[in-house]
Backbone bond lengths (Angstrom), bond angles and torsions (degrees), N, CA, C in turn:
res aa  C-N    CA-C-N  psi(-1)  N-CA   C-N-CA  omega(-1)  CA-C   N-CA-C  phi
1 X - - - 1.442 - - 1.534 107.50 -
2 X 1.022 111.86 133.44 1.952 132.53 160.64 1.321 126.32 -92.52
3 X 1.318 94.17 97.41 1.991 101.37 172.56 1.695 104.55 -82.00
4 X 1.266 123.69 144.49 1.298 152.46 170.68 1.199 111.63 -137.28
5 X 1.807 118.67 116.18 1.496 142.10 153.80 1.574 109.96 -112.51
6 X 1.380 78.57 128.27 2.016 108.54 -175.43 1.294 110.96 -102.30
7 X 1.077 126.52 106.15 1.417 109.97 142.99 1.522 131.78 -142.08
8 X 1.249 119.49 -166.63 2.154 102.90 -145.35 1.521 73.66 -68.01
9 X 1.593 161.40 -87.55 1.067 172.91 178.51 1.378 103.83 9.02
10 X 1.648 107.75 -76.74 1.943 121.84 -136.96 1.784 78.60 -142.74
11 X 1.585 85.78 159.44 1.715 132.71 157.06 0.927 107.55 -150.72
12 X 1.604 87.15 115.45 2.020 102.23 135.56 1.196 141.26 -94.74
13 X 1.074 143.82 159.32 1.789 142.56 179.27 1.342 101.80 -147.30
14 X 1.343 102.54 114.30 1.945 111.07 175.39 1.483 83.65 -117.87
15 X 1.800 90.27 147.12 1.401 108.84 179.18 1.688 107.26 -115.29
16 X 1.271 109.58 165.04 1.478 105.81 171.22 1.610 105.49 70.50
17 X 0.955 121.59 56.61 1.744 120.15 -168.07 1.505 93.21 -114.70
18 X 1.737 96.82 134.25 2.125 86.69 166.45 1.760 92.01 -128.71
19 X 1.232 138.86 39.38 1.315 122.53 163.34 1.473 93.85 -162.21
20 X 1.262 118.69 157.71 1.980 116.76 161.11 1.676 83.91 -149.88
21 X 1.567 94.96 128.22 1.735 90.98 158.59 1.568 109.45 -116.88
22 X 1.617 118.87 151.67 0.933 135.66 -149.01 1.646 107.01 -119.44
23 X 1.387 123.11 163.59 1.310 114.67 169.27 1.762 113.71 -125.85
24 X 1.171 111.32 73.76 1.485 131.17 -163.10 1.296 87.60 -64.65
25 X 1.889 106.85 163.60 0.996 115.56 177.28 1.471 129.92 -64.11
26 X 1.510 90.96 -33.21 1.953 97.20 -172.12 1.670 102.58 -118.39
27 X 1.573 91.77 37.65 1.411 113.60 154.39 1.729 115.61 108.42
28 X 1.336 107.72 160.35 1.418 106.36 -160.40 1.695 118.39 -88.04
29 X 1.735 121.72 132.70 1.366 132.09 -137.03 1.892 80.19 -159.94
30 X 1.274 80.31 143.19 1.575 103.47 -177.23 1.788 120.74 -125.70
31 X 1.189 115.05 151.39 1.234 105.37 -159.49 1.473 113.60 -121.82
32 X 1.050 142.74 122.21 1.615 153.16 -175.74 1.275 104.99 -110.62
33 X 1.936 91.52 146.00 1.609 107.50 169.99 1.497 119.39 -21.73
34 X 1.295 134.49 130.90 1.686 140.98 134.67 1.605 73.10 116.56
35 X 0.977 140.90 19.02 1.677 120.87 -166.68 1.334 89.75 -61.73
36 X 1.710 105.42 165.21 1.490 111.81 155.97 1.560 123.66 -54.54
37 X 1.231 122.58 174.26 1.469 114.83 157.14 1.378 125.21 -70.95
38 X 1.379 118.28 134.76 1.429 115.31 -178.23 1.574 103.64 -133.60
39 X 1.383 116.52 165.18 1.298 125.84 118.85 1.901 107.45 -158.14
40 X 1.558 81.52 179.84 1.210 104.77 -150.88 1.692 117.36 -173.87
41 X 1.442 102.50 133.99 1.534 113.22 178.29 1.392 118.54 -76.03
42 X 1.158 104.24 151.51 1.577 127.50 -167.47 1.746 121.13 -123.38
43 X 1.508 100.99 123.97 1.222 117.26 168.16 1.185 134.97 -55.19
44 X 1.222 151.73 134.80 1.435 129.76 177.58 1.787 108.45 -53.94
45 X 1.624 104.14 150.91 2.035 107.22 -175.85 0.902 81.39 146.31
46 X 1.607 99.62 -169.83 1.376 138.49 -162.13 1.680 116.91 -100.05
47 X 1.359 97.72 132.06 1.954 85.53 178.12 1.818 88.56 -120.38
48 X 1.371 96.03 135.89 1.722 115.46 177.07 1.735 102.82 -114.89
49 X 1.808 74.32 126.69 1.709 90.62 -165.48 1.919 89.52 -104.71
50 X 1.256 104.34 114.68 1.843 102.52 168.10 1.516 119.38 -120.24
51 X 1.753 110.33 118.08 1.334 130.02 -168.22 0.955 105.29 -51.31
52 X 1.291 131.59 178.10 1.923 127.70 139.61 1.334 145.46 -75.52
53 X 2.229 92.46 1.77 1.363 110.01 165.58 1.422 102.25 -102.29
54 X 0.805 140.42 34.03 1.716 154.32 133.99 2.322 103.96 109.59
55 X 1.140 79.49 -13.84 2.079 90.57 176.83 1.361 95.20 -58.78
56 X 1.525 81.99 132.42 1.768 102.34 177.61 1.650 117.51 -109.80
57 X 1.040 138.11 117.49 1.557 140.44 -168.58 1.173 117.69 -92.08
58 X 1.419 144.31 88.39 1.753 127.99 174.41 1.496 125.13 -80.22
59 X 1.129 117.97 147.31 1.094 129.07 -168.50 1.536 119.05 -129.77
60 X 1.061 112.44 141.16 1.894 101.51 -176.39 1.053 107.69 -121.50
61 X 1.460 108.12 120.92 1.807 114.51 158.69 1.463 133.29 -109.01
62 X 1.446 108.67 82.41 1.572 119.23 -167.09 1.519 114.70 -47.04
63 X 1.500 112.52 -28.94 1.589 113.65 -168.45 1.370 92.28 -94.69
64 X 1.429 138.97 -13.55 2.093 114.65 -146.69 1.064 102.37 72.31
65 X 1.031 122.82 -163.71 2.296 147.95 -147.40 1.269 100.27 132.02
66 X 1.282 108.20 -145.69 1.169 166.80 -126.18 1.236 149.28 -141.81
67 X 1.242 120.20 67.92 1.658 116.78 178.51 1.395 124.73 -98.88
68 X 1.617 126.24 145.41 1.235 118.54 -153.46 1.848 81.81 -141.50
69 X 1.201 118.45 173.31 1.616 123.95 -161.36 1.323 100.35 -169.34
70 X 1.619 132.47 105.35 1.189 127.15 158.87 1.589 111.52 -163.29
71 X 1.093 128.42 157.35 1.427 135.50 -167.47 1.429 121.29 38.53
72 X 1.381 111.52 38.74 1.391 123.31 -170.04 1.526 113.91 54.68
73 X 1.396 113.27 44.07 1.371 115.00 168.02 1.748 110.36 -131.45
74 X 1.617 125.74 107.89 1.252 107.97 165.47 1.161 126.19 -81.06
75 X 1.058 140.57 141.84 1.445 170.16 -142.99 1.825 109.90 -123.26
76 X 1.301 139.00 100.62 1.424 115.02 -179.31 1.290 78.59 -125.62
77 X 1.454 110.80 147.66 1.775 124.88 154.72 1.318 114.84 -115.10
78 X 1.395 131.03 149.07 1.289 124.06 -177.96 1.878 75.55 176.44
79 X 2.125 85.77 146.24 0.893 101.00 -175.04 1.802 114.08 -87.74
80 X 0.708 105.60 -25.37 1.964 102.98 151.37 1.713 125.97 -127.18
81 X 0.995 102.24 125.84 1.801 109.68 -176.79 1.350 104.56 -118.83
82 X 1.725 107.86 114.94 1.500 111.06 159.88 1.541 121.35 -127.88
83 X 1.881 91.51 116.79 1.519 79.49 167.03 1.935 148.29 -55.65
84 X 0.966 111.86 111.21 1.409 122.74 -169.43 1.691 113.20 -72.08
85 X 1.049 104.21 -40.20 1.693 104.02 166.58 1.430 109.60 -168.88
């Protein structure tokens, strides 16, 4: 799986991803390989990106966005993204 975070600033692209958790509006839900298609708006927090060699990536989205889910690629938009660790 391929996570992608956009914003007007920065991109990232992590490869090899088997979990991303999210901070949805009516609360935070995480998304795994074959998921259905989704999207869905986002709260301001943290999205945790976890490889399949077990490294975990944080990311901060002060405003919320946007997450989108299809062909095993996540998609997050948010108008500022900073990686946190």
């Amino acid at each position: 799986m391929i996570c992608e975070l956009y914003s007007v600033e920065k991109f990232f692209q992590i490869e090899d991803v088997s979990y991303v958790q999210v901070p949805g509006t009516k609360g935070s839900f995480g998304i795994l390989k074959k998921h259905a298609p989704i999207i869905s708006s986002l709260e301001p927090g943290i999205v945790k990106v976890v490889r399949n060699d077990g490294a975990e990536i944080l990311f901060s989205i002060p405003a919320g966005g946007f997450v989108g889910f299809e062909n095993d690629v996540v998609s997050i938009v948010s108008e500022e993204i900073t990686q946190t660790y």
